[in-house]
C-alpha positions in Angstrom: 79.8 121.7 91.2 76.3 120.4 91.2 75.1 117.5 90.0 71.7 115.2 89.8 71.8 111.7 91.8 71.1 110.4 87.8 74.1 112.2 86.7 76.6 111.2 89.7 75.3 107.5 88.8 77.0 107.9 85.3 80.0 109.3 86.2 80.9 108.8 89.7 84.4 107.9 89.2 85.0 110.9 87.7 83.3 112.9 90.3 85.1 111.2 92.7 88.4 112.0 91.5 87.2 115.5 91.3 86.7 115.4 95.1 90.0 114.1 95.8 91.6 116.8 93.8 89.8 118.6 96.1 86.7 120.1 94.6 83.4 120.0 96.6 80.4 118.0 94.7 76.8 119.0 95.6 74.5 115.7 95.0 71.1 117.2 94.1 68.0 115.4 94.3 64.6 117.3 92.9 66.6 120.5 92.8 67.1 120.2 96.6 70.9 119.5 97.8 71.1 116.0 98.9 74.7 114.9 99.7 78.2 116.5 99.6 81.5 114.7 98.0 84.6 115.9 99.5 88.0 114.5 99.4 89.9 112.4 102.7 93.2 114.5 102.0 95.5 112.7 104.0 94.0 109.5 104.3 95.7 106.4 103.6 94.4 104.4 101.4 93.6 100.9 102.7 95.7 98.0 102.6 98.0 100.1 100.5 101.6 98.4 101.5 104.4 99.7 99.9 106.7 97.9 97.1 109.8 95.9 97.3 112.2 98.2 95.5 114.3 95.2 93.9 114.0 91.7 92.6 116.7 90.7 95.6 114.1 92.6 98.3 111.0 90.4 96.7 113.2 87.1 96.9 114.4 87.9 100.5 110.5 88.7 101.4 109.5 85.4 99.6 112.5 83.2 101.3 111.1 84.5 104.5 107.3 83.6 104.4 108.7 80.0 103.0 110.6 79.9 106.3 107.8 80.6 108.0 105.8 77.8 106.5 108.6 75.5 105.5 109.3 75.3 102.2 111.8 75.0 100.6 113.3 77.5 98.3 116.4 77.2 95.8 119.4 79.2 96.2 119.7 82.0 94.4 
């Protein structure tokens, strides 16, 4: 797909979710190719940490950082 540096302005997210899904997006720039969008397949996204899977995993993770600085927590 080709698109004007005007164009990609307006819709950039779009484009780039096109990229991710893995379709290549020319940047064009007085009818001249000027930059390529291509999806990181595989990359991790940054700082993406993954979820407590239950309210007792959250509490356990919060009555350990309050350990840590010492506060203190109710029983549950």
């Amino acid at each position: 797909m080709r698109v004007t540096i005007t164009q990609a302005k307006r819709q950039l997210h779009k484009l780039m979710r096109q990229a991710e899904a893995g379709e290549e997006v020319i940047l064009t720039s007085d009818g001249r190719d000027a930059a390529r969008l291509v999806g990181t397949a595989g990359t991790p996204k940054r700082n993406q940490k993954p979820r407590p899977q239950s309210k007792e995993a959250i509490r356990a993770k919060v009555r350990k950082s309050a350990e840590r600085i010492k506060i203190k927590t109710r029983a549950p």
